[in-house]
C-alpha positions in Angstrom: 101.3 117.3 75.2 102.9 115.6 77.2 100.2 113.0 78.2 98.9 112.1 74.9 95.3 110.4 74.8 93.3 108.2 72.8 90.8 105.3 72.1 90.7 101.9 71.9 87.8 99.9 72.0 86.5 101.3 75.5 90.1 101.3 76.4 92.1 104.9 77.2 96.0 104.7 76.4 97.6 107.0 78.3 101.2 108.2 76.6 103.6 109.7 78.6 105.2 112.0 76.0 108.6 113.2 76.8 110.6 111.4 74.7 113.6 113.6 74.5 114.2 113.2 78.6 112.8 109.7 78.4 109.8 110.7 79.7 111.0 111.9 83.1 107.9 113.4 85.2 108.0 117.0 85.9 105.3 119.2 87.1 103.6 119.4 84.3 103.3 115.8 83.9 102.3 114.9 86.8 100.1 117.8 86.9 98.6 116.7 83.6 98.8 112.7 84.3 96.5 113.3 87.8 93.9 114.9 85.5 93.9 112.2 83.3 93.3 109.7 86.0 90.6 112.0 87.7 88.5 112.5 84.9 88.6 108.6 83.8 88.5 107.5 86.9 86.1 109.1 88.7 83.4 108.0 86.4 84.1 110.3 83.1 85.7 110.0 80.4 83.6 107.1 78.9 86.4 104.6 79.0 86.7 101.0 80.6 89.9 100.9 82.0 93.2 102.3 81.5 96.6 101.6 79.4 99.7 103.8 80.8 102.3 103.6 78.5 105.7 105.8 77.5 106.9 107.2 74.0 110.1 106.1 72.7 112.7 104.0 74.0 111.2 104.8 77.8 108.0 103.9 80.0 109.5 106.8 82.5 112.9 107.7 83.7 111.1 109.0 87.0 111.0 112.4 88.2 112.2 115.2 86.1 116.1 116.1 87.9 116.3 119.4 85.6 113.0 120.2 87.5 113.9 118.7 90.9 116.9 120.5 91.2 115.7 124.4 90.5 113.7 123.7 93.7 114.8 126.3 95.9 112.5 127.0 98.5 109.9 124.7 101.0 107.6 126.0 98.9 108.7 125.0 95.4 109.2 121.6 97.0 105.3 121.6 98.6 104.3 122.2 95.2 105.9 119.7 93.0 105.3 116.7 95.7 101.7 117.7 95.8 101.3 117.3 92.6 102.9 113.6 92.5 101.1 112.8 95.5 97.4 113.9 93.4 98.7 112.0 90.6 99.6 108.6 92.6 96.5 109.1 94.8 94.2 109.0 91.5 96.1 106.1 90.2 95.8 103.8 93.3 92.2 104.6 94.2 91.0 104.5 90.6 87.9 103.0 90.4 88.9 101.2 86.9 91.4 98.8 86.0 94.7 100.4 85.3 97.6 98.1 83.4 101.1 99.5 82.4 103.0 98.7 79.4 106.6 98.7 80.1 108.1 99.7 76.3 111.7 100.2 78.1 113.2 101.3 80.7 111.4 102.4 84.2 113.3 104.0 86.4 113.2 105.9 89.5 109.3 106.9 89.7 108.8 105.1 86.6 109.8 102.3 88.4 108.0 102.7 90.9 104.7 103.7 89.8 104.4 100.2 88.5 104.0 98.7 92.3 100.6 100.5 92.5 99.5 99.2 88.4 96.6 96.5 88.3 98.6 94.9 86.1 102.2 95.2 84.4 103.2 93.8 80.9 106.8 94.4 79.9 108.7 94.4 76.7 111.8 91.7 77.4 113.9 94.5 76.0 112.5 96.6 79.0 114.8 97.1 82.4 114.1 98.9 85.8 115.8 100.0 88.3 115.4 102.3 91.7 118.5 104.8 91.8 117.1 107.4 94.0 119.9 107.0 96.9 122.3 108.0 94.5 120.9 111.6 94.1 120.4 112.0 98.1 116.8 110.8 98.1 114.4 107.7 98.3 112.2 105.4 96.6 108.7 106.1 99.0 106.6 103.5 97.3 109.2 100.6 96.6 109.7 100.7 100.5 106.2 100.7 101.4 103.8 98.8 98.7 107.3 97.4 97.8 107.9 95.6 100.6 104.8 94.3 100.8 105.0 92.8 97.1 109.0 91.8 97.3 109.4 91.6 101.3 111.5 94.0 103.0 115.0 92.5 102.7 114.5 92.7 98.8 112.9 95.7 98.6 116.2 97.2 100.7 118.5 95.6 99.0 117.4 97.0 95.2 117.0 100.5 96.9 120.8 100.4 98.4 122.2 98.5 95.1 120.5 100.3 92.2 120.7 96.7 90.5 119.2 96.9 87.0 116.2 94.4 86.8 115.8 93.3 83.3 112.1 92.4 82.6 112.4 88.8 83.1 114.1 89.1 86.6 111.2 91.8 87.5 108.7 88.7 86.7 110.1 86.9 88.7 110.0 89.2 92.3 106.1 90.3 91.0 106.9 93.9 90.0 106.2 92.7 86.5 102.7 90.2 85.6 104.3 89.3 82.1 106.7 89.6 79.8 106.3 89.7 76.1 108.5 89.8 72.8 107.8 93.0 71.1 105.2 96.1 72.0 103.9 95.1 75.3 100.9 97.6 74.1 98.9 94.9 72.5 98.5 92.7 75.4 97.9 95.3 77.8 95.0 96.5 76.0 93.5 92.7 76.0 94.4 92.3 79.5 92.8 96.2 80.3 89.6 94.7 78.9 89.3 91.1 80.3 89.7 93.0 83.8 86.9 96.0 83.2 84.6 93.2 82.2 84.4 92.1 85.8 81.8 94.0 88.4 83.2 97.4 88.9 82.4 96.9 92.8 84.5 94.1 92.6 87.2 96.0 91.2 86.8 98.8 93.9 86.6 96.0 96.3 90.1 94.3 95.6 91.7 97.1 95.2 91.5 98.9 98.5 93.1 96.7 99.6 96.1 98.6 98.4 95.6 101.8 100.4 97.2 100.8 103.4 100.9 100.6 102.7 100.4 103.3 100.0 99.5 105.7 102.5 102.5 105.1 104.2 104.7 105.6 101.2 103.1 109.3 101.5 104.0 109.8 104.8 107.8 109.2 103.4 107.1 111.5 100.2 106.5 113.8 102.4 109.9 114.0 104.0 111.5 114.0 100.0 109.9 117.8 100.2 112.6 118.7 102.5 115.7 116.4 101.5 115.5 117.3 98.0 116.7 120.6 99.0 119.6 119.7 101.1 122.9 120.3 99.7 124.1 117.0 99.5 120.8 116.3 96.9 121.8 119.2 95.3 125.4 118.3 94.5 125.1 114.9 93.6 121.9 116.0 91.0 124.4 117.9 89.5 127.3 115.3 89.5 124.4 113.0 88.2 123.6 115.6 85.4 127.2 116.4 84.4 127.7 112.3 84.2 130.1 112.3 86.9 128.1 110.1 89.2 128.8 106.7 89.3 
């Protein structure tokens, strides 16, 4: 499975389960995490609020490159950016609280995924980092809802750099809530439950709020459809795969 559920006291953990490729997010993943979200989210499910969490050594490496680069067509892309955009459209519009716990490193998607959590708690052993220019391609959400939470020169600067955040420096621009010694699991699932105890129109209310800038981050996943097929992606995926890309 690779979204493995369960229980806790009202509280769904969510597992991303691809430990062998650090939990990178494929098709199947994101197909799977989306329905996930839906069904909790959208009233079923039974649970509170929601725990997303990784396997491993990793919370999420970000989007699956084996995957990314066998996209050959306009139509391979369509497909595999629809399905992240149903999984990140569940995620920020959910009606319950959702709080990561950041086990080790985020990167990429992982990474960024955290800018649309309710609430982050990170391992101090855990590190992030947003490579995508790199592999010919960019991070959507860290220059939209990114911007917003780090301001615009910051959120340029870490997208141009690829600096590797360790948790406490993530703290410390607000892509991170806390930072904790040990499995961050624990204290997600307390702060998961303090939140869902609060008026779930209240919930719904504040986070709107969030809908703005994360629509225009779709706008630019849009435009990844057609630049992760350009030849230039292409050839520095592989580079990046073969570990020739520095």
């Amino acid at each position: 499975m690779p979204v493995a559920t369960r229980s806790q006291n009202g509280i769904l953990i969510a597992v991303l389960s691809k430990p062998e490729r650090l939990n990178a997010l494929g098709s199947r993943e994101w197909r799977e995490l989306g329905e996930v979200l839906k069904r909790e989210c959208r009233g079923g499910g039974g649970s509170n609020a929601i725990v997303v969490t990784g396997e491993g050594r990793a919370f999420s490496a970000g989007d699956d490159i084996y995957e990314m680069i066998s996209l050959e067509s306009p139509e391979d892309a369509a497909s595999f950016f629809y399905l992240l955009r149903s999984a990140l459209r569940e995620l920020v519009s959910c009606s319950k609280p959702v709080v990561a716990a950041v086990n080790g490193l985020a990167v990429g998607g992982g990474a960024e995924m955290l800018l649309l959590m309710d609430y982050v708690v990170a391992s101090r052993q855990a590190w992030l980092s947003f490579p995508e220019t790199r592999i010919g391609l960019i991070p959507p959400l860290l220059l939209t809802v990114g911007s917003e939470i780090l301001g615009s020169r910051v959120a340029r600067s870490l997208a141009l750099s690829h600096r590797r955040l360790s948790a406490d420096e993530a703290y410390t621009l607000g892509i991170v809530d806390e930072v904790v010694d040990g499995d961050p699991l624990p204290r997600a699932i307390e702060v998961a439950a303090y939140m869902a105890s609060q008026p779930r129109h209240s919930i719904e209310a504040v986070k709107s709020e969030t809908l703005p800038a994360f629509e225009r981050a779709m706008k630019l996943l849009a435009e990844l459809e057609s630049m992760v097929l350009k030849p230039e992606a292409k050839r520095r995926m592989r580079m990046f795969l073969d570990k020739k890309l520095r």
